[in-house]
C-alpha positions as CSV (number, residue, x, y, z in Angstrom):
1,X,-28.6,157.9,-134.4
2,X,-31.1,157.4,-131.7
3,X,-30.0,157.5,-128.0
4,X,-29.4,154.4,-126.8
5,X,-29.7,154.0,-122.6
6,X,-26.7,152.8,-120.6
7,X,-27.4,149.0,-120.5
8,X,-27.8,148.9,-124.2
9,X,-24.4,150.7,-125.0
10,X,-22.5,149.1,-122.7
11,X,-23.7,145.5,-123.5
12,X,-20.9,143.2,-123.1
13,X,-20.0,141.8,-126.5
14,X,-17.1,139.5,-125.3
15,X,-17.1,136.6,-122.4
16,X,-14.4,138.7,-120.9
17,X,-16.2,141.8,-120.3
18,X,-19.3,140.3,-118.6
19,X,-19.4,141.2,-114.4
20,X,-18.7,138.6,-112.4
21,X,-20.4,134.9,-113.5
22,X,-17.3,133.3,-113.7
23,X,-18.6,129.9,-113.3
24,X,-20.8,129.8,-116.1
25,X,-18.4,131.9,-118.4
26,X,-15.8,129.6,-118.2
27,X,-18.3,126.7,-118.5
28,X,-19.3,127.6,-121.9
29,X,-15.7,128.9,-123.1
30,X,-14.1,125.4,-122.7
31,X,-17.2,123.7,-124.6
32,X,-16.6,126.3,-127.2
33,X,-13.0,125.5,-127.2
34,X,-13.1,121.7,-127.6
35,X,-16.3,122.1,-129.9
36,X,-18.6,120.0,-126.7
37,X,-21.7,122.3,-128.1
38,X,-25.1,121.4,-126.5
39,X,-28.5,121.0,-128.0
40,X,-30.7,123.0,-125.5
41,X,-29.6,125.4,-122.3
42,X,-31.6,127.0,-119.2
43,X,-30.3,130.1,-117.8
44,X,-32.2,130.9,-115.1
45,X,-31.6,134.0,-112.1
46,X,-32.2,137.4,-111.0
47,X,-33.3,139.9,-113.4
48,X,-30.3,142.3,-114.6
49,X,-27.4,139.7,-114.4
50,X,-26.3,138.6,-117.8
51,X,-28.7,136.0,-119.1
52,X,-29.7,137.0,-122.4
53,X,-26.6,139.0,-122.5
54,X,-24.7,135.7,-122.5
55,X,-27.1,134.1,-124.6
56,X,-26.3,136.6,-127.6
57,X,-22.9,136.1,-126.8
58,X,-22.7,132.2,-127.3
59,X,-24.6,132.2,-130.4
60,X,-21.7,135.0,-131.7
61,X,-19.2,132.7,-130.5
62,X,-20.4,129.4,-132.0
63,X,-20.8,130.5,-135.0
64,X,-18.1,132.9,-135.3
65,X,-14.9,131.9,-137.9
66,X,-11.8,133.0,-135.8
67,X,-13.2,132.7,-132.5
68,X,-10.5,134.8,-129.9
69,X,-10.4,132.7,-126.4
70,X,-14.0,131.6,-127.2
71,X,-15.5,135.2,-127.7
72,X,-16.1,136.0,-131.2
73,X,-13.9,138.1,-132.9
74,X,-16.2,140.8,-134.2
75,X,-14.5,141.2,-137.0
76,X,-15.4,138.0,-139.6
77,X,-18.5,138.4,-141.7
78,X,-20.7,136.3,-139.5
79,X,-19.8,138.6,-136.2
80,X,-20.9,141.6,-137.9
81,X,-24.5,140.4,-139.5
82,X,-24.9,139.1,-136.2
83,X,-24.5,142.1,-134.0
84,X,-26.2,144.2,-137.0
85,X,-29.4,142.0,-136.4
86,X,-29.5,141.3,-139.9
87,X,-28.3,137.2,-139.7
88,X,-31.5,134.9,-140.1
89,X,-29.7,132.2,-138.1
90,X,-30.1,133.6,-134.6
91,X,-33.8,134.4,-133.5
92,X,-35.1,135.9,-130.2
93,X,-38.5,134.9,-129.0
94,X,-40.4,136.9,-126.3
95,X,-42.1,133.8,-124.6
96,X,-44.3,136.3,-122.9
97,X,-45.9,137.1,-125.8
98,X,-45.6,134.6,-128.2
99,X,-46.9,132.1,-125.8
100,X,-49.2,130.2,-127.7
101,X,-49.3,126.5,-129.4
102,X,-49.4,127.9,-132.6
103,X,-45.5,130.1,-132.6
104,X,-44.1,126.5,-130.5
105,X,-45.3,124.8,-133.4
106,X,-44.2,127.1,-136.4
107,X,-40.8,126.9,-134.6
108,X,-40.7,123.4,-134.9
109,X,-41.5,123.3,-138.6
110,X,-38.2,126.2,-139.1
111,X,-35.8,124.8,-137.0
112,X,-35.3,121.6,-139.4
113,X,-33.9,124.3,-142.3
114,X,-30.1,124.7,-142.1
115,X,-28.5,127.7,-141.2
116,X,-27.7,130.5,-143.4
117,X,-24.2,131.7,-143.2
118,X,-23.3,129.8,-140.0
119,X,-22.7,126.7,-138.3
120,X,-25.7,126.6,-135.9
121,X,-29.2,128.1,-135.7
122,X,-30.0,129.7,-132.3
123,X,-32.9,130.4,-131.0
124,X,-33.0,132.5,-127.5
125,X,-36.4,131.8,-126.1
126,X,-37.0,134.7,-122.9
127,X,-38.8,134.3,-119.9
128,X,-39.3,130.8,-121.1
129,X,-41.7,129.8,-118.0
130,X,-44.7,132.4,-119.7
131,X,-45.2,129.6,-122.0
132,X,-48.4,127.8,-121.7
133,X,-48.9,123.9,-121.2
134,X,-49.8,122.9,-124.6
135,X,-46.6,125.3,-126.0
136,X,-44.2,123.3,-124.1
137,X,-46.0,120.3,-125.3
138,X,-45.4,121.4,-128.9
139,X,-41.6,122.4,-128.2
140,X,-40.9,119.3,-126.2
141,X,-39.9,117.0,-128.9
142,X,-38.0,119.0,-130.7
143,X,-36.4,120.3,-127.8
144,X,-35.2,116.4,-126.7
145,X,-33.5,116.1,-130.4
146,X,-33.0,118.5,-132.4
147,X,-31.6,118.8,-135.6
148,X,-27.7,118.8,-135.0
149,X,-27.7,122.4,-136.5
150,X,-30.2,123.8,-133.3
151,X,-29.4,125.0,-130.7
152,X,-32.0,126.3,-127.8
153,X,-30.9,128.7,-125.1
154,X,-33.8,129.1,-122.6
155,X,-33.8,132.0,-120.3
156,X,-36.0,132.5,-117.3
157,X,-36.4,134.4,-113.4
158,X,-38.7,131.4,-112.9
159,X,-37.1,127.9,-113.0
160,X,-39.4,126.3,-110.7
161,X,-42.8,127.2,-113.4
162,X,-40.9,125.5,-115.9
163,X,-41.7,121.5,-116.1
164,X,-39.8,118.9,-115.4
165,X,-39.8,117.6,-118.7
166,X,-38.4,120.4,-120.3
167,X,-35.8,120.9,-117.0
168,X,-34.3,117.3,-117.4
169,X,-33.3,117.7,-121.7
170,X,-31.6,121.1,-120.7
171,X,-28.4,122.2,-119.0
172,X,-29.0,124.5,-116.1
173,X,-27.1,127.5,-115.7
174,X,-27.3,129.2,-112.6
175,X,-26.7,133.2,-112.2
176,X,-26.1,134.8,-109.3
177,X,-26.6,138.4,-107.9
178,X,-23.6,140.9,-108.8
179,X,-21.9,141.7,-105.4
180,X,-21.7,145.8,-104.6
181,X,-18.2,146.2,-105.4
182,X,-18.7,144.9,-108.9
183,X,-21.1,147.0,-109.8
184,X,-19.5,150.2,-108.6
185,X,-16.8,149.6,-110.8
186,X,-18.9,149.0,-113.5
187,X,-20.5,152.5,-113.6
188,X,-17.7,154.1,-112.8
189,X,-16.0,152.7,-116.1
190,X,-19.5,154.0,-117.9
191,X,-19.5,157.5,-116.1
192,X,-15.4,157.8,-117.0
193,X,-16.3,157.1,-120.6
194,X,-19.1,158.9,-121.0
195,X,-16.7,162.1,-119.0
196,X,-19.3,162.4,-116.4
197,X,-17.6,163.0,-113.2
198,X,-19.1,162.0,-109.8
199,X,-18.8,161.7,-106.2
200,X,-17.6,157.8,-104.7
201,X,-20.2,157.7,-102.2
202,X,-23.0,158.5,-105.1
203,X,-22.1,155.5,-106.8
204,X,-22.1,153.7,-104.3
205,X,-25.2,154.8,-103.5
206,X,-26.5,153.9,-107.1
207,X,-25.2,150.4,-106.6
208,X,-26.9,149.8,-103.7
209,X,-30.1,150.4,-105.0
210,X,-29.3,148.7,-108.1
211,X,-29.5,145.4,-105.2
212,X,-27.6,143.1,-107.4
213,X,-28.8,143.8,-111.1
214,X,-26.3,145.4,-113.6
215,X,-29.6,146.8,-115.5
216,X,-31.0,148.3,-113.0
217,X,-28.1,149.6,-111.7
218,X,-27.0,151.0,-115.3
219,X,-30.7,152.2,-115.8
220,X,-30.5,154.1,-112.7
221,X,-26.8,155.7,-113.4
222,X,-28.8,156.8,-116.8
223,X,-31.1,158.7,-114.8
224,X,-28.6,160.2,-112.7
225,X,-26.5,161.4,-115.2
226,X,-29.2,163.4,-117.3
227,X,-30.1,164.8,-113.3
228,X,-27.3,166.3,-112.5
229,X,-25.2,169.0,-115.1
230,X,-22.3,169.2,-113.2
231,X,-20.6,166.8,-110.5
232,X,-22.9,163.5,-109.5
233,X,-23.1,163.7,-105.7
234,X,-25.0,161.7,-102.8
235,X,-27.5,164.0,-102.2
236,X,-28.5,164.4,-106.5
237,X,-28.6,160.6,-106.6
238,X,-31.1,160.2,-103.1
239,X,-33.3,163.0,-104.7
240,X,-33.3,160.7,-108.3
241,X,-34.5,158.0,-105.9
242,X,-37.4,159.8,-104.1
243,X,-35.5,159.0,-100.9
244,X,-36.3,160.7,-97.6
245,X,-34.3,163.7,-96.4
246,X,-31.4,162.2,-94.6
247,X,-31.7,164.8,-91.3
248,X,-35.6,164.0,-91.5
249,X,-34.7,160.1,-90.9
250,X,-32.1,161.0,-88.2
251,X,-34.5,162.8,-86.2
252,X,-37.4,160.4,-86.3
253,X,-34.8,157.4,-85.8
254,X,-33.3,159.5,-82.7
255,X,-37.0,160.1,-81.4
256,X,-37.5,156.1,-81.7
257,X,-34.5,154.7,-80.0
258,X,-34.6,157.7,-77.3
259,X,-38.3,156.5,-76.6
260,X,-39.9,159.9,-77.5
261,X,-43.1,158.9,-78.7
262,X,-44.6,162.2,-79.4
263,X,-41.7,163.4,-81.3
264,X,-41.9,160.2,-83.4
265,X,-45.1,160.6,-84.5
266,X,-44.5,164.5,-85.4
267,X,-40.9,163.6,-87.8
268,X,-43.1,160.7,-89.3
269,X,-46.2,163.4,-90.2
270,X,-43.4,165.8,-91.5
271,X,-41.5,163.5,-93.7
272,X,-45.5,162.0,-95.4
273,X,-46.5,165.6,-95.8
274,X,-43.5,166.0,-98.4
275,X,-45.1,163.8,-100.5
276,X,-42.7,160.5,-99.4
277,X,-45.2,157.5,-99.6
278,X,-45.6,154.7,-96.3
279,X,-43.7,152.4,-98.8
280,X,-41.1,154.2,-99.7
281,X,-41.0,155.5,-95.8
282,X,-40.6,152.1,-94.8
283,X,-37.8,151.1,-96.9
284,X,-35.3,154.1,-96.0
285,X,-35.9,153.3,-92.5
286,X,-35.0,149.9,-92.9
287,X,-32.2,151.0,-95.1
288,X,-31.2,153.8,-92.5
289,X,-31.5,151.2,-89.4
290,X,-29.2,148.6,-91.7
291,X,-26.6,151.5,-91.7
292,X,-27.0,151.3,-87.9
293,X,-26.5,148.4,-87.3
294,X,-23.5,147.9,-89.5
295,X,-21.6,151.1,-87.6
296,X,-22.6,149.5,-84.3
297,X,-20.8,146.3,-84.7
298,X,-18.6,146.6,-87.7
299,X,-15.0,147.3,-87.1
300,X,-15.0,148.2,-91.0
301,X,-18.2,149.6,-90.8
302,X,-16.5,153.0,-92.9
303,X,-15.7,151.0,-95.7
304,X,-19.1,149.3,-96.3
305,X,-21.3,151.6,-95.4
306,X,-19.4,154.4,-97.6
307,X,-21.4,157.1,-96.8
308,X,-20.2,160.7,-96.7
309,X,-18.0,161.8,-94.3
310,X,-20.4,163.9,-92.4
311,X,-23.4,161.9,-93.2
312,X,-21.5,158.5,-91.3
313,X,-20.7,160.6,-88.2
314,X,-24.4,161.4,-87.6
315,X,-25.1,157.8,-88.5
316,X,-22.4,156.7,-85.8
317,X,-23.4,159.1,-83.0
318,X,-27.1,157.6,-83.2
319,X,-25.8,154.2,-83.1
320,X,-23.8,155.3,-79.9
321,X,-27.5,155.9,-78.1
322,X,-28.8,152.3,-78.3
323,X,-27.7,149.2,-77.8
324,X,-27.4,146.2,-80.6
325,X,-30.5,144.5,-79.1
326,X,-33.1,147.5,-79.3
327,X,-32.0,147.9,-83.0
328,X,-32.7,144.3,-83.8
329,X,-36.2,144.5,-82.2
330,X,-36.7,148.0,-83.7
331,X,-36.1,146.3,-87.3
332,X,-38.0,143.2,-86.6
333,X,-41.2,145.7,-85.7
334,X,-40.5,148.3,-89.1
335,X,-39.9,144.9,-91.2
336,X,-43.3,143.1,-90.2
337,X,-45.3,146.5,-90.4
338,X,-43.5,146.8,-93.8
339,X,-45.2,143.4,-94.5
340,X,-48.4,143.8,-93.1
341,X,-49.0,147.2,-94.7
342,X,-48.8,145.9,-98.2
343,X,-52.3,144.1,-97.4
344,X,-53.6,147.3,-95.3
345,X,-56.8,149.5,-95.9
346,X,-54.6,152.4,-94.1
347,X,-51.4,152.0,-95.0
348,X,-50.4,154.9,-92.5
349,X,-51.6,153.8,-90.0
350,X,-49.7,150.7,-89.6
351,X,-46.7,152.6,-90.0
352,X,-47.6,154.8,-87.5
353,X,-49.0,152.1,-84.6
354,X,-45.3,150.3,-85.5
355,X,-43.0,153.8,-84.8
356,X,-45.7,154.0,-81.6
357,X,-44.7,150.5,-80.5
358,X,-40.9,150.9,-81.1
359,X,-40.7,154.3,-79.5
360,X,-42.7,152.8,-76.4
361,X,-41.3,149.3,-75.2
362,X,-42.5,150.0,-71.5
363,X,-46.0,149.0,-72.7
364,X,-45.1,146.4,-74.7
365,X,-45.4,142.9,-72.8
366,X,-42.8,141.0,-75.3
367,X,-39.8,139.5,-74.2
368,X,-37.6,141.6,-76.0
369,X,-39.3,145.1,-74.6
370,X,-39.2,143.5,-71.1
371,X,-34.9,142.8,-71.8
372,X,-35.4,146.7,-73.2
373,X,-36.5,148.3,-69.9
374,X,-34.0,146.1,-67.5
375,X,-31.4,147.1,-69.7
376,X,-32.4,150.7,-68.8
377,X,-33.3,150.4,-65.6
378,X,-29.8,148.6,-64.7
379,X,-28.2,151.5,-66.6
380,X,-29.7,154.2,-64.6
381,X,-28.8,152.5,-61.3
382,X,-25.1,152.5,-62.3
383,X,-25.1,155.4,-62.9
384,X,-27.2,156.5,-60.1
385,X,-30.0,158.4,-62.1
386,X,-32.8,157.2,-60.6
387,X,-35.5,159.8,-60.6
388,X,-36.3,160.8,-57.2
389,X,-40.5,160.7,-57.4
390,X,-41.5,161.3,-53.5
391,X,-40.9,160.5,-49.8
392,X,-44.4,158.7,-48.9
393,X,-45.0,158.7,-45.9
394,X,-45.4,155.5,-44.0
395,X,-48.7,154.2,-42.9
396,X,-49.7,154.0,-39.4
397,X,-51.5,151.3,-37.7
398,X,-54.8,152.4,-36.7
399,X,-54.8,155.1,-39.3
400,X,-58.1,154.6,-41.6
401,X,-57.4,154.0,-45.3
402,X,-59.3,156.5,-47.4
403,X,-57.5,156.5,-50.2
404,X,-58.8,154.2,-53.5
405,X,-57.0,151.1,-54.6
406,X,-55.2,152.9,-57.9
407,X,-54.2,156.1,-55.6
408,X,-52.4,154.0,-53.1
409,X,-50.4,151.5,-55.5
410,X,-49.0,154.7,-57.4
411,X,-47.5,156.1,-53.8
412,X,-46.3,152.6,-53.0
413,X,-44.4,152.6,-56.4
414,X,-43.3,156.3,-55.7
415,X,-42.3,155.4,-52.6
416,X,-40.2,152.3,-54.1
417,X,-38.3,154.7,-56.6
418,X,-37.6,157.9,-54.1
419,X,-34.5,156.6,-53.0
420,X,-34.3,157.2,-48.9
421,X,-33.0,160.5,-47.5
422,X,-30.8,158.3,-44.6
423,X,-29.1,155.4,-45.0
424,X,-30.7,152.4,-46.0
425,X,-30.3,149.8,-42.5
426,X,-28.2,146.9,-43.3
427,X,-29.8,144.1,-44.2
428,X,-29.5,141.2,-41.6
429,X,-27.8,138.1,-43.4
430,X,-30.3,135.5,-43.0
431,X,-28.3,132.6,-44.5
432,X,-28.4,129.6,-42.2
433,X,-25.0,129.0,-40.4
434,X,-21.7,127.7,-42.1
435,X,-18.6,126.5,-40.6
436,X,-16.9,130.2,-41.6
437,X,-19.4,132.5,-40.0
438,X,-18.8,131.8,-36.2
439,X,-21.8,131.8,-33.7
440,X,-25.1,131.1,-35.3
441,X,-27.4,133.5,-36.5
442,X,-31.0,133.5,-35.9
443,X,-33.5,132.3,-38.5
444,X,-36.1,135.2,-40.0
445,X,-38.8,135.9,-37.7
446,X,-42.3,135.3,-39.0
447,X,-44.8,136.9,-37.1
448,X,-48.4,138.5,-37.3
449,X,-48.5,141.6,-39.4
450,X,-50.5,144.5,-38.3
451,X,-52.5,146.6,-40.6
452,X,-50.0,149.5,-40.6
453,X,-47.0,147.0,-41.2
454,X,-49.1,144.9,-44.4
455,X,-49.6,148.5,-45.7
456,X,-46.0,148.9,-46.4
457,X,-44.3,145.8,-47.1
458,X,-44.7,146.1,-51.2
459,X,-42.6,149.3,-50.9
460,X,-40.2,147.8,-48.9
461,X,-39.5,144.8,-51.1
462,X,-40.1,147.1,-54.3
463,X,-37.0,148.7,-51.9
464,X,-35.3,145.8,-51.3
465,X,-35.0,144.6,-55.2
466,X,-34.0,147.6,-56.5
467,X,-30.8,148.6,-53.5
468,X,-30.1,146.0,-51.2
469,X,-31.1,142.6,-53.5
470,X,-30.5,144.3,-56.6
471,X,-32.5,142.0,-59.0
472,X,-33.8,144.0,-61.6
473,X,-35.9,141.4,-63.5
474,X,-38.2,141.0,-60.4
475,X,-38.3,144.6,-59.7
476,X,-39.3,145.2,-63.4
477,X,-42.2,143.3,-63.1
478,X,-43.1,143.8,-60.0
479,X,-43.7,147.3,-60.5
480,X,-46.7,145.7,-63.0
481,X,-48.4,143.4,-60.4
482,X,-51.0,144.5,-57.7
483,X,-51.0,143.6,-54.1
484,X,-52.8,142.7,-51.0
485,X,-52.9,140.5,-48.2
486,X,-55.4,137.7,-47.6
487,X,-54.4,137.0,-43.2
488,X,-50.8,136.9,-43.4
489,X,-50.3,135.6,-46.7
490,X,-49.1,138.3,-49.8
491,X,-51.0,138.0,-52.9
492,X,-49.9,139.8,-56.0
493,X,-52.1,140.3,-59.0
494,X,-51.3,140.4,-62.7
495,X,-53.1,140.4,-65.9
496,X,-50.3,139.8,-68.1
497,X,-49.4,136.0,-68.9
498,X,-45.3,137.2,-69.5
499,X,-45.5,138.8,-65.8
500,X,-47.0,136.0,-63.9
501,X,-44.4,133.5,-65.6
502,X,-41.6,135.3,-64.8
503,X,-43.1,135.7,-61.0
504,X,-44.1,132.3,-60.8
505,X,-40.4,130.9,-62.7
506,X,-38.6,128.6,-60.0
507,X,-35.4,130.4,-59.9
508,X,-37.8,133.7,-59.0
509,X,-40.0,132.6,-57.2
510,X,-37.3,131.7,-54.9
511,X,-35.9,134.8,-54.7
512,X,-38.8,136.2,-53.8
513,X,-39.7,133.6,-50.7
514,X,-36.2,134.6,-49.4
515,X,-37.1,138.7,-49.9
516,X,-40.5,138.6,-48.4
517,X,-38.5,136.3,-45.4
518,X,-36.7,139.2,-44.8
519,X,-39.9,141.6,-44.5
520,X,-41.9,138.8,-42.2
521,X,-43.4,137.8,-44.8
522,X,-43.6,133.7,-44.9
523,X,-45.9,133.3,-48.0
524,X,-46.7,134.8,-50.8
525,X,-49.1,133.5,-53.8
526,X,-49.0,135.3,-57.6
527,X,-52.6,135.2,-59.3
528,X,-53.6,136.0,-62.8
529,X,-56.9,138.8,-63.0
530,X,-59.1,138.5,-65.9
531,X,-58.2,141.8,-68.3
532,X,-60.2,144.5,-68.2
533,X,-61.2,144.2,-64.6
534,X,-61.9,147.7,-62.7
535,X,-60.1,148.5,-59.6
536,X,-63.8,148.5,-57.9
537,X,-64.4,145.0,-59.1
538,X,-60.7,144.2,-57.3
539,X,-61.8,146.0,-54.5
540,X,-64.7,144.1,-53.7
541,X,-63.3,141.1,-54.8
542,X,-60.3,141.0,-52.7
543,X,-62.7,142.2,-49.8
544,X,-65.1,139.3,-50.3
545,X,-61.5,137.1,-50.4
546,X,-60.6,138.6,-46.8
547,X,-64.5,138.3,-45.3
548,X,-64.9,134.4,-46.8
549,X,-67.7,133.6,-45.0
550,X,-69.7,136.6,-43.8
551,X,-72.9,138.1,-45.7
552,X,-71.3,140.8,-46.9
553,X,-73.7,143.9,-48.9
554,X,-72.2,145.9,-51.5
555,X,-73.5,149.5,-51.5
């Protein structure tokens, strides 16, 4: 005989040994059992769970003579022409090919015969919704009474293409997907009969992929068992799937959510240049970060991840070097670039420009990269791992600024991170006077800043945010905005919108007026710069801002 694949020898023949669908099994045992038979069912779901399975099933059962819990028997003469194939009273139309008018209408003119050497005559019409207008037209009829020897089982993965018309005469069965667990059991029954022997996490592996559907996941056992001679393991089964290699993911993963861009983009080349399509990239990193994110906040995470032992402790010490929320925007960036590749001229690139944007958050102006980089930053001040940049040195009065605009806001923000070699001078508390703090304390001084003193006062309160205030969300963006002074009032420049809201937020904002108090300073004003603006074109613009006024020639 022929070989016959998996999901064809192990087709359930009794209610009992379907997976899972309890609801609809039991539904159509107790109509068997008090002889409540309908005229016309839809069994609509996911492809792989048991619909025309069932189907072939019922029409056993309703016609079988010594029917065993409602399941046929198997062993009357009616069970056996009807699992031989050779019974004229059960018929099994392919609605995607026999779609027209003209097969609706010469099943209308057969089903008013009686049946042959049974009670009922079945007819199992698949993927019912491929039928065309005028064929459900021609059914419809019939379909609302039949003869009372008919009965119609419908089955489709389409329910809403079906009309209403036919939907209303019909009663709906809905199938569901076949949870994990199910599934493994069910090829490891198939593998322990057939004697192929087999590693746990390779089946689980199988079922996984199998995402619900017995067939696929029998189809795919199939393939895995011709694969591999000898013992099924997790590595035969991820080769079988064209998977990536596991250390391959792990190091482009680590280079991500370590924020090593270049070493990114190098694991991505070397994983394509095995032949791994974007697509199939794509999924295994989404499947690899699931696997993350189930170790990082599952207490069971061992037990539904079931991975192999050494495999999960790699998984695990990655998920111990970020945090829940870079995973989640990591996963929202893979998943739309996923998306958006599908309708792509270069596939690889948009898989490349999304690894670039995960591994690089610091120029990434979205909420969830700005959270990103104040969760780092506040990490490396407890810890104290600040890098020390440079001492600058401070700016005297009189001295003449030579330097351009770009040169001297990257010493001020050097000068802002290089933590001081004395102590930092205790901060005088400004607060107005309560009844608990004695004799009155002054109120800041505002005075007249001198060129020397203006020159210095964004690395102060750069200073000031990141020891003594400690606010990290200003000094995050601050370190974005540029600065200068227009008389005695600070202005800082931005050309990102999230920047200047966050600046210009009441709650901020405040906190900034009572910083800059501190420093002199009694006013400060935050303006959004048209992108793309040079620093020349600030230059002179800030200079004709300071000169209002005055005939000023620009050489």
């Amino acid at each position: 005989m022929a070989y016959l694949a998996f999901y064809r020898t192990f087709r359930p023949m009794t209610f009992d040994a379907v997976v899972r669908q309890e609801h609809i099994v039991r539904t159509l045992k107790n109509q068997i059992s008090t002889g409540k038979i309908g005229h016309a069912y839809l069994f609509c779901g996911p492809r792989g769970t048991g619909k025309t399975t069932l189907a072939k099933i019922f029409a056993r059962a309703i016609n079988c003579e010594n029917p065993v819990d409602g399941s046929p028997c198997g062993k009357c003469e009616v069970c056996k022409s009807l699992e031989s194939g050779a019974s004229l009273d059960v018929s099994e139309i392919d609605a995607a090919s026999n779609n027209g008018v003209d097969e609706m209408r010469d099943l209308r003119e057969k089903v008013q015969y009686p049946p042959v050497s049974g009670r009922y005559k079945v007819y199992i019409i698949d993927e019912v919704h491929m039928l065309t207008s005028s064929a459900f037209n021609a059914v419809l009829k019939t379909l609302e009474e039949p003869p009372a020897h008919a009965v119609f089982i419908l089955a489709t993965t389409e329910p809403q293409k079906i009309p209403a018309t036919i939907l209303s005469r019909c009663m709906r069965f809905d199938f569901k997907l076949i949870p994990q667990k199910d599934l493994e059991n069910l090829i490891k029954s198939v593998y322990d009969k057939v004697g192929k022997s087999y590693e746990d996490e390779a089946v689980s592996a199988i079922a996984r992929a199998g995402a619900g559907s017995a067939r696929d996941s029998l189809s795919i056992a199939d393939t895995c068992a011709s694969y591999s001679q000898g013992k099924l393991t997790y590595a035969d089964v991820n080769e079988v799937l064209g998977s990536a290699d596991f250390n391959s993911l792990s190091t482009l993963l680590k280079s991500i959510v370590t924020e090593d861009a270049s070493s990114a983009l190098g694991s991505v080349e070397d994983i394509l240049s095995t032949g791994k399509s974007v697509g199939v990239l794509f999924r295994d990193l989404l499947n690899f970060l699931n696997n993350l994110s189930i170790v990082k906040i599952c207490k069971n995470a061992k037990q539904i991840v079931n991975l192999p032992e050494e495999t999960y402790n790699k998984v695990a010490e990655l998920s111990s070097l970020c945090d829940g929320h870079k995973l989640l925007r990591v996963t929202e960036i893979l998943s739309q670039a996923e998306s958006d590749a599908k309708y792509s001229l270069n596939a690889k690139i948009t898989l490349e420009t999304a690894v670039l944007k995960c591994a690089m958050p610091s120029a990434d102006y979205n909420i969830d990269a700005l959270i990103g980089k104040i969760s780092a930053l506040e990490k490396k001040i407890e810890n104290n791992s600040v890098t020390v940049i440079r001492e600058v040195p401070a700016v005297k009065a009189c001295e003449p600024e030579k330097k351009t605009v770009q040169e001297k806001r990257k010493e001020l923000i050097a000068e802002a991170e290089a933590p001081s070699p004395f102590k930092e001078p205790p901060v005088k508390d400004e607060r107005q006077p309560t009844l608990f703090d004695g004799a009155p304390k002054p109120s800041p001084e505002i005075r007249t800043l001198n060129d020397g003193e203006k020159g210095g006062i964004f690395a102060k309160l750069i200073r000031l945010l990141r020891t003594t205030r400690k606010n990290a969300v200003l000094f995050t963006l601050c370190m974005d905005v540029g600065n200068f002074f227009e008389g005695n009032k600070l202005i800082l420049t931005t050309e990102s919108e999230a920047v200047m809201k966050g600046l210009t937020r009441t709650d901020n904002a405040n906190f900034l007026s009572e910083t800059l108090l501190e420093l002199g300073v009694g006013e400060h004003e935050v303006r959004l710069i048209k992108k793309g603006e040079s620093e020349m074109e600030k230059a002179v613009r800030e200079l004709k801002k300071n000169f209002d006024g005055i005939d000023i020639e620009i050489k």
